[in-house]
Backbone as a chain_set.jsonl record, in Angstrom:
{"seq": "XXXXXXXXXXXXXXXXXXXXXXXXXXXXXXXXXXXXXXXXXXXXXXXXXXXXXXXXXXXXXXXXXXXXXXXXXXXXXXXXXX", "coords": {"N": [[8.928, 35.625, 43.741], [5.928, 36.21, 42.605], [3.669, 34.634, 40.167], [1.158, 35.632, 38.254], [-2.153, 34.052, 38.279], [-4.369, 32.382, 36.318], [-6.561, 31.405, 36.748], [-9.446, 30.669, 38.267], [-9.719, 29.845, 41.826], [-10.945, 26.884, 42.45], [-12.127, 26.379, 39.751], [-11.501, 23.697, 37.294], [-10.289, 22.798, 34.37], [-9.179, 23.325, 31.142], [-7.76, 26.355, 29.268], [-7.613, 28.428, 27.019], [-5.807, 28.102, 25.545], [-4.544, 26.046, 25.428], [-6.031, 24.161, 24.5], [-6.017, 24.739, 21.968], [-3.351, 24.6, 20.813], [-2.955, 21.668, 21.344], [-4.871, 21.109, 19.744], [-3.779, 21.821, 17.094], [-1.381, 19.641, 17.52], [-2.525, 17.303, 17.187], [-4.053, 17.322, 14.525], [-2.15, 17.819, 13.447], [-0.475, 14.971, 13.552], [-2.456, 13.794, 12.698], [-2.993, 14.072, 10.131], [-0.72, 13.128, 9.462], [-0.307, 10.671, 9.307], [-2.341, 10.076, 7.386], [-1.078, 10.65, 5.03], [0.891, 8.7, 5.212], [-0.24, 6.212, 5.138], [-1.525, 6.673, 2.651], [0.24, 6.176, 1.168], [1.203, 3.918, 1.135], [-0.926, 2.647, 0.474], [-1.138, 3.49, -2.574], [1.897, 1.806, -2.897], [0.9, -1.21, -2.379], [-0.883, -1.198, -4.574], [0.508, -1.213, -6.852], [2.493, -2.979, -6.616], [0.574, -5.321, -6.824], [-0.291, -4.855, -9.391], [2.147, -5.621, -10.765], [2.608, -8.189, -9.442], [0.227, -9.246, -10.891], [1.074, -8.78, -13.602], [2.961, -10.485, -13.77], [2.053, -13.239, -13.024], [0.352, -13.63, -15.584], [2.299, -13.388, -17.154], [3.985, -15.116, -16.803], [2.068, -17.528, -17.056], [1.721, -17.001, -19.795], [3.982, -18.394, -21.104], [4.416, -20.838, -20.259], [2.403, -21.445, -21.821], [3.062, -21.196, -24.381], [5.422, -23.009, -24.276], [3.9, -25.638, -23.477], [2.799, -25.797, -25.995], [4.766, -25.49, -27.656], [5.647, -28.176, -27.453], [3.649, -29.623, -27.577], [3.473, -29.67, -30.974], [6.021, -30.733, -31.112], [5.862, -33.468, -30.737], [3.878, -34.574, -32.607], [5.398, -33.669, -34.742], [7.212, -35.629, -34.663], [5.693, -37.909, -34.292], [4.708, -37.7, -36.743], [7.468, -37.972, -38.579], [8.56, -40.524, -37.832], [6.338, -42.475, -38.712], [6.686, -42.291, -41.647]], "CA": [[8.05, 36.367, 42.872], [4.272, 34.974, 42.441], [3.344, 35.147, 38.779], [-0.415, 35.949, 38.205], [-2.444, 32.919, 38.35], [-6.051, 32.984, 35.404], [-7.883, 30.39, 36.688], [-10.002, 31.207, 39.505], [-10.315, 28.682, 42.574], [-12.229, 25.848, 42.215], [-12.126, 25.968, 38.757], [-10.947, 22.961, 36.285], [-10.638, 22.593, 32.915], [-8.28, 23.822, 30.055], [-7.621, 27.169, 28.497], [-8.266, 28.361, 24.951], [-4.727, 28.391, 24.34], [-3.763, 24.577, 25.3], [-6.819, 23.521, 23.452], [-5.333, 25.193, 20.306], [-2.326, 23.618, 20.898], [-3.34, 20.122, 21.589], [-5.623, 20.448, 18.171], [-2.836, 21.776, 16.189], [-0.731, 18.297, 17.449], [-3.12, 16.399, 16.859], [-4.189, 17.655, 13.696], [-0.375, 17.339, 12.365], [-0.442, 13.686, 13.94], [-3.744, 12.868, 11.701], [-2.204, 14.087, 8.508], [1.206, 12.541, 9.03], [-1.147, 9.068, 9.257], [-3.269, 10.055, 6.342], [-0.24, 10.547, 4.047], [1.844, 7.209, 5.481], [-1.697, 5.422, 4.718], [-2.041, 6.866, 1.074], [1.793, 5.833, -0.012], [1.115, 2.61, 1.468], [-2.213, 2.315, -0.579], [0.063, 3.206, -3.817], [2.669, 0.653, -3.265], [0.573, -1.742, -2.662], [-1.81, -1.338, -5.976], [1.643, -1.429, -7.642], [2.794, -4.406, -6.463], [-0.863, -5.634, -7.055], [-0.481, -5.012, -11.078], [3.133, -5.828, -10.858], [2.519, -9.443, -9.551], [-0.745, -9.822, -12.078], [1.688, -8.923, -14.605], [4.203, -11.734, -13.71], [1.487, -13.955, -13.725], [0.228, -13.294, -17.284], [3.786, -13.29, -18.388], [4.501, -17.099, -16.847], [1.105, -18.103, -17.798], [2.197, -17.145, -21.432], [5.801, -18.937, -21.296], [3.788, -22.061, -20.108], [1.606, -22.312, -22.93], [4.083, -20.869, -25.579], [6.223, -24.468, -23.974], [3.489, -26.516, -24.094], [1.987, -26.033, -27.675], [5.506, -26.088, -28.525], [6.015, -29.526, -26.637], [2.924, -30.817, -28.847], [4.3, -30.247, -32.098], [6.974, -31.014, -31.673], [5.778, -34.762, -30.729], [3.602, -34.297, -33.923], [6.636, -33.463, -36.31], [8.379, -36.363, -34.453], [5.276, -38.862, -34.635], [4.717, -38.714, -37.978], [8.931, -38.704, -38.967], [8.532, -42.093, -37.204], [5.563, -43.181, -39.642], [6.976, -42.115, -42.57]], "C": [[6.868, 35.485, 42.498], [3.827, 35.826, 40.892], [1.593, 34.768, 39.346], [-1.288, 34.463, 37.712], [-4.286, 33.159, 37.232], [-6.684, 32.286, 35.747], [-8.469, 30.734, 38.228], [-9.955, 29.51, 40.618], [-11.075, 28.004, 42.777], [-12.428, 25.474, 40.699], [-11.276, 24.85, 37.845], [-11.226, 22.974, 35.19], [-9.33, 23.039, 32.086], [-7.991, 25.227, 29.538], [-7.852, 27.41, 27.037], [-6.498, 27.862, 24.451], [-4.322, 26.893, 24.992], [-4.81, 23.604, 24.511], [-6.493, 23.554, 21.991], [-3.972, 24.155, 20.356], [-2.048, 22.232, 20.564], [-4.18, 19.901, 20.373], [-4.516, 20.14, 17.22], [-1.838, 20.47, 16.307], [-1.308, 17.21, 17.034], [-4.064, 16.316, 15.14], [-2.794, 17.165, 12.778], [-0.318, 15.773, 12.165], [-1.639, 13.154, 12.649], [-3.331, 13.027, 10.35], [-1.084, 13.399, 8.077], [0.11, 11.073, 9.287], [-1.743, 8.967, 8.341], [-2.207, 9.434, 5.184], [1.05, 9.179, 4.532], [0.924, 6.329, 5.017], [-1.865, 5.334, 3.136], [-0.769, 6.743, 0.684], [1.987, 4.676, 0.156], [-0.053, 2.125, 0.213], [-1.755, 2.562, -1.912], [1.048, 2.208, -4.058], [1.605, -0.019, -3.05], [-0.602, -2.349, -4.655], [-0.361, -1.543, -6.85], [2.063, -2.596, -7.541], [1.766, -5.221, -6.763], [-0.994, -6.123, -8.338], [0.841, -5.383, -11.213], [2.904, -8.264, -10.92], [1.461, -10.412, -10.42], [0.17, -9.946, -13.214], [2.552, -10.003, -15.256], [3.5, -12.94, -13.755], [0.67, -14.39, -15.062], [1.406, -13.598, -17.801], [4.131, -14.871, -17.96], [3.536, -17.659, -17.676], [0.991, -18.314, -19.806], [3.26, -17.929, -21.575], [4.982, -20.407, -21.187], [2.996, -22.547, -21.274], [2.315, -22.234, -23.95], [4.946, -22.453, -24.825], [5.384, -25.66, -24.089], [2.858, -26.571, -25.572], [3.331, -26.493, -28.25], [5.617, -28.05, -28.057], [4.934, -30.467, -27.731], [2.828, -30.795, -29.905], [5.139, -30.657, -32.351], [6.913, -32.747, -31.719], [4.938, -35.039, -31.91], [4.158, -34.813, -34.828], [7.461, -35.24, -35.944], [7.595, -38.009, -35.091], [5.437, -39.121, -36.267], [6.125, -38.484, -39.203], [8.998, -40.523, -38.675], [7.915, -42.82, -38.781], [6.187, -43.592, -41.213], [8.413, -42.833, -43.258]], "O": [[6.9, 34.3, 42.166], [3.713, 37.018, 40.607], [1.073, 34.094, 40.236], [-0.893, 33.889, 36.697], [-5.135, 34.002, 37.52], [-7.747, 32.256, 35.127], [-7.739, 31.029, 39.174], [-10.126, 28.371, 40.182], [-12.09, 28.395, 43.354], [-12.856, 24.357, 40.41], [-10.129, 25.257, 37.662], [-12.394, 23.152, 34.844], [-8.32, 23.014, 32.789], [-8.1, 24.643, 28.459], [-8.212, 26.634, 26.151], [-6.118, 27.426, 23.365], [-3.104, 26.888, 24.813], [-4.502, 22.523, 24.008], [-6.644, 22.703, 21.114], [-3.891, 23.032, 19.858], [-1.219, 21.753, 19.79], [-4.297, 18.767, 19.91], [-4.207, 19.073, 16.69], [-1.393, 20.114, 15.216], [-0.706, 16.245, 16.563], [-4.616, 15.284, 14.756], [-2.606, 16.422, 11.815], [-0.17, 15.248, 11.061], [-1.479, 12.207, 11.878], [-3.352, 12.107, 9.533], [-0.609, 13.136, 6.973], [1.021, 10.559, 9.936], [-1.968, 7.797, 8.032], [-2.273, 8.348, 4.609], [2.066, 9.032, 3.852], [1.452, 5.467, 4.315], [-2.207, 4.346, 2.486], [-0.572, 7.319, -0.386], [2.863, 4.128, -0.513], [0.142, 1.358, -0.729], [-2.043, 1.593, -2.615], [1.175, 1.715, -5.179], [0.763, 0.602, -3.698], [-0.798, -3.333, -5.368], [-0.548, -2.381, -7.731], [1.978, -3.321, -8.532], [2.289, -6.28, -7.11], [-1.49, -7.201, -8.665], [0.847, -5.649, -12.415], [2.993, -9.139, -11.781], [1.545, -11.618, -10.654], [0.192, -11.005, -13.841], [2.809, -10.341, -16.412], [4.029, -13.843, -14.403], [0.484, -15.569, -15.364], [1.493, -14.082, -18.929], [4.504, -15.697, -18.794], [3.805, -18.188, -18.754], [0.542, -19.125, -20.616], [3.349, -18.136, -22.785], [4.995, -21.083, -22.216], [2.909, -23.716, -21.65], [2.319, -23.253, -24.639], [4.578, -23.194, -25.736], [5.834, -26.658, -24.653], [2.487, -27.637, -26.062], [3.421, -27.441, -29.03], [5.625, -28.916, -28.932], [5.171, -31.477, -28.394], [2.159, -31.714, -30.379], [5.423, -31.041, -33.486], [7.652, -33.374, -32.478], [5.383, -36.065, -32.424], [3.915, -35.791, -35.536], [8.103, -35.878, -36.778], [8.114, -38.879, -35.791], [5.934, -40.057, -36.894], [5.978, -38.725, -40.402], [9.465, -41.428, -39.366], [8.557, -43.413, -39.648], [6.195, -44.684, -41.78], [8.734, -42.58, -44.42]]}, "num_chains": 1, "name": "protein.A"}
């Protein structure tokens, strides 16, 4: 049985309907990259203010240890003197 053939002889090229096709995959494909892209670009800014945060919070522990560190040689010098 010979099914009916649309493209005339000699002719190349594509159809309307594998062009649709081939958009609609490729269309899906560009969105499923957009949205893997933009949850990537969220964690990262998170982790971003996460690790600023952790440095602010040592950077405080460090000086809250040293101020204490120099009164306490202070209180100690002048126990000595006295």
């Amino acid at each position: 049985m010979n099914l009916p053939v649309f493209r005339r002889a000699g002719e190349n090229g594509f159809t309307l309907l594998e062009v649709l096709i081939s958009l609609a995959i490729l269309s899906g494909v560009i969105v499923t990259i957009l949205t893997v892209m933009n949850s990537h670009i969220a964690a990262s800014e998170r982790l971003s203010e996460r690790a600023f945060a952790a440095l602010l919070a040592r950077e405080s522990v460090e000086e809250a240890l040293l101020s204490g560190a120099r009164e306490g040689r202070r209180t100690e010098a002048a126990g000595l003197r006295g």
